[in-house]
VOBA-1610 file (N, C-alpha, C; in pm, whole numbers, padded with zeros to 5 digits, always signed):
BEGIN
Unk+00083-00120+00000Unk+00000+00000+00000Unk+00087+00125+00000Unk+00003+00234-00076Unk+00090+00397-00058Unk+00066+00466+00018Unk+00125+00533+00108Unk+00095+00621+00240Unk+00112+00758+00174Unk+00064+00852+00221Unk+00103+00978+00215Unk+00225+01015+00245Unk+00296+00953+00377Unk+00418+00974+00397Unk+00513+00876+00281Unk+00473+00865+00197Unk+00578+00748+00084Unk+00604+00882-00021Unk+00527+00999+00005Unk+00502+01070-00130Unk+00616+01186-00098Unk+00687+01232-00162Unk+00754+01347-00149Unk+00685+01506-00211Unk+00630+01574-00190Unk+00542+01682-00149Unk+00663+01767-00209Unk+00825+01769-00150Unk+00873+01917-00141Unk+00953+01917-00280Unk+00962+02059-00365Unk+00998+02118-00494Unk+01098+02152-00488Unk+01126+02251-00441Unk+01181+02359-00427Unk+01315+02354-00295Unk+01398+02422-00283Unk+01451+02422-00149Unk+01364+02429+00000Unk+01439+02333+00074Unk+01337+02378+00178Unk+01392+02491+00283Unk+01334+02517+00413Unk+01390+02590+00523Unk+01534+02592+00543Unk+01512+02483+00548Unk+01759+02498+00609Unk+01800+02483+00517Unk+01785+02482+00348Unk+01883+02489+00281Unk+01843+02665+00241Unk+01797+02765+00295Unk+01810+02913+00231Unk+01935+02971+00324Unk+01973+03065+00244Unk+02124+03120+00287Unk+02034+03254+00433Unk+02127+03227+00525Unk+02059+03341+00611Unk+02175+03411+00613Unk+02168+03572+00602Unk+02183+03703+00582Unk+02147+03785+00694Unk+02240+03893+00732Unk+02162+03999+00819Unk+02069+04111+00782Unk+01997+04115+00870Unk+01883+04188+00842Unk+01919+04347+00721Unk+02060+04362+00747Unk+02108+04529+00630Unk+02124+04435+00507Unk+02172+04304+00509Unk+02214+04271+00362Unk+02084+04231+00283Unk+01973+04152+00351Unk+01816+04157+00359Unk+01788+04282+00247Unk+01771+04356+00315Unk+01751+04508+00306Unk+01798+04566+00225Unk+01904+04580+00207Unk+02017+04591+00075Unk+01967+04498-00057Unk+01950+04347-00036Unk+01924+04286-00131Unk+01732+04320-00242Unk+01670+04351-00102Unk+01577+04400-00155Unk+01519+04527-00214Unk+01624+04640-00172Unk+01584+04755-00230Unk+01695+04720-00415Unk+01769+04647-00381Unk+01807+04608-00562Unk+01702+04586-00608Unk+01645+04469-00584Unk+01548+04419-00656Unk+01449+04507-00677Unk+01421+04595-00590Unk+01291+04707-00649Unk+01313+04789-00735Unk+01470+04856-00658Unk+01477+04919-00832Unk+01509+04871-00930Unk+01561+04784-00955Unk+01579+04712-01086Unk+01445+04671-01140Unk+01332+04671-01035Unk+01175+04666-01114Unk+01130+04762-01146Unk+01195+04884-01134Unk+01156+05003-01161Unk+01238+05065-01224Unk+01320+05002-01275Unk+01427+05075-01355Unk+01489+05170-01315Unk+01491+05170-01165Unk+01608+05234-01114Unk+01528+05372-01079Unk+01416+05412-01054Unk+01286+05533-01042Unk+01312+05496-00909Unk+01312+05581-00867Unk+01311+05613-00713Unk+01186+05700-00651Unk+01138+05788-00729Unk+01031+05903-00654Unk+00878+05876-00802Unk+00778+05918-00774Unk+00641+05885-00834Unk+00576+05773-00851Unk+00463+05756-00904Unk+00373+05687-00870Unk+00461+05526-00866Unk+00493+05534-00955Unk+00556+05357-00953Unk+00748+05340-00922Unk+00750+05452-00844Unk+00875+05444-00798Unk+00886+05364-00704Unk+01060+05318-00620Unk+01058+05219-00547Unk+01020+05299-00411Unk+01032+05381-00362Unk+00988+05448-00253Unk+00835+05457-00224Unk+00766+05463-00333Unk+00624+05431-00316Unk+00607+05326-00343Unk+00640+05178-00417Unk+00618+05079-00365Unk+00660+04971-00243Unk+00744+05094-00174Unk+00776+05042-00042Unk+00747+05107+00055Unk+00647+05172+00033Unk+00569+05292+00115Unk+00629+05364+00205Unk+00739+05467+00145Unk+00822+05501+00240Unk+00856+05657+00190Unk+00886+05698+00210Unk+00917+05913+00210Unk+01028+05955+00105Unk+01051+05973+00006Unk+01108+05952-00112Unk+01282+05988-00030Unk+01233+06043+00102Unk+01364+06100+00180Unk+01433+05992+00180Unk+01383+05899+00272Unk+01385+05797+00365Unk+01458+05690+00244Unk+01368+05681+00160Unk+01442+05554+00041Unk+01593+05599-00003Unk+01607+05706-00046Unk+01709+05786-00058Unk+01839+05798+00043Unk+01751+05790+00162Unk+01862+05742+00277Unk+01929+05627+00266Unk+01790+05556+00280Unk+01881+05374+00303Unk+01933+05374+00209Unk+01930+05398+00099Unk+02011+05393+00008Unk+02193+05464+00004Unk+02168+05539+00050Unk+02302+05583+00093Unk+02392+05481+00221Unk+02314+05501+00330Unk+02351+05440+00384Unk+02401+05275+00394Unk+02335+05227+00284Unk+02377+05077+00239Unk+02459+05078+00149Unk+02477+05198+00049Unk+02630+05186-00064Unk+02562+05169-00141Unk+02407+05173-00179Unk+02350+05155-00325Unk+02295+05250-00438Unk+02351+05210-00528Unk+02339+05326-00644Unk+02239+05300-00734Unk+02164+05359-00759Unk+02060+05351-00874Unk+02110+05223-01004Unk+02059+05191-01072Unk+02097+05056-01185Unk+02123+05173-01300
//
């Protein structure tokens, strides 16, 4: 007979194989990825500061403060 537990369910990586990072490189890694979805727009409607709901100041900051430059 087949059990449910006979079946392997998982795809993808699971929990302990993802790389853990500190919370700035986190942070760092994800404001890349926004602007690079935005082509590097920082301020208006579909900029990364408004899709990270944050003060066009403020994005502009972390951004400095993490070493990241527009794409």
């Amino acid at each position: 007979t087949l059990n449910v537990q006979d079946i392997a369910l998982e795809v993808g990586p699971t929990a302990d194989a993802e790389e853990i990072v500190s919370l700035r490189e986190h942070e760092r890694r994800y404001i890349q990825q926004v602007l690079k979805q935005t082509g590097g727009v920082v301020n208006g409607p579909q900029g990364a500061a408004t899709l990270r709901d944050l003060p066009v100041s403020t994005q502009y900051d972390r951004m400095k403060k993490l070493g990241i430059e527009r794409p």
